[in-house]
C-alpha positions in Angstrom: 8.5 3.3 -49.7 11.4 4.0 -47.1 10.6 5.7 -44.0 13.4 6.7 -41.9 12.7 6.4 -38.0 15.3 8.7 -35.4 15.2 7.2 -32.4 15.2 9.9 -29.6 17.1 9.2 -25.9 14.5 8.8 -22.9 16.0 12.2 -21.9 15.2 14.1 -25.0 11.3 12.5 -25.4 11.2 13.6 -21.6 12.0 17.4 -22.8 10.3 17.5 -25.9 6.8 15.9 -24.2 7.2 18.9 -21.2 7.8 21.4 -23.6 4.3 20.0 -25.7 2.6 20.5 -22.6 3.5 23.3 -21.3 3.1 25.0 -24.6 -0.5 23.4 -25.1 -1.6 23.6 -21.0 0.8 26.2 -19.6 2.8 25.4 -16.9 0.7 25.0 -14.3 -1.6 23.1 -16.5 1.3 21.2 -17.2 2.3 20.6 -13.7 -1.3 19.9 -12.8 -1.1 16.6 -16.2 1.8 15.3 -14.5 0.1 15.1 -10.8 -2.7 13.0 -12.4 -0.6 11.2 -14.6 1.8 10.3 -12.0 -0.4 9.8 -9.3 2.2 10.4 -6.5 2.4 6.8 -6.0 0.0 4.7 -3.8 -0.6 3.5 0.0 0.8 6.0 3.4 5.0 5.9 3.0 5.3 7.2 6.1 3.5 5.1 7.9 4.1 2.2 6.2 7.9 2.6 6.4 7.6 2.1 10.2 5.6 -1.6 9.8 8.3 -3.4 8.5 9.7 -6.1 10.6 12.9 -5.8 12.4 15.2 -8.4 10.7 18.9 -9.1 11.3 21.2 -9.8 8.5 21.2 -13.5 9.2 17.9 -13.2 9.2 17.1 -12.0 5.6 19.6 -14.3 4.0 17.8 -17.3 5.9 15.0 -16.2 4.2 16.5 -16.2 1.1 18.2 -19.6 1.4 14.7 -21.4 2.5 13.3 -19.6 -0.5 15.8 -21.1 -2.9 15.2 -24.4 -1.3 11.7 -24.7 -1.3 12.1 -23.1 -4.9 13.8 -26.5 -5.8 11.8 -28.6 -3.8 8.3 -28.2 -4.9 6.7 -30.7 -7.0 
């Protein structure tokens, strides 16, 4: 028994799936799956955005270089 399998771009599964919902839930049921599938993310953007340290240049790649060394130099 052969079974042939198409292999669809992420672009065409993407249209086909919305086009299944929206026949089967309408759009706004549709629109309403997507919220609660997506979940609009997690945690406050907007505040969070403001907590991050201020670092320099120099300082991130410090960072990254005592990283890499005491990525080397553990036991």
């Amino acid at each position: 028994m052969n079974t042939t399998i198409s292999l669809k771009k992420g672009s065409e599964i993407r249209r086909i799936g919305i086009e299944a919902l929206i026949k089967a839930l309408g759009p706004v049921g549709m629109a309403r799956f997507m919220e609660e599938y997506d979940n609009g993310g997690s945690g406050d953007y907007t505040a969070e955005k403001y907590q991050q340290p201020d670092l320099t240049i120099d300082d991130i790649i410090n960072e990254l270089h005592n990283e890499k060394v005491s990525e080397y130099t553990k036991p």
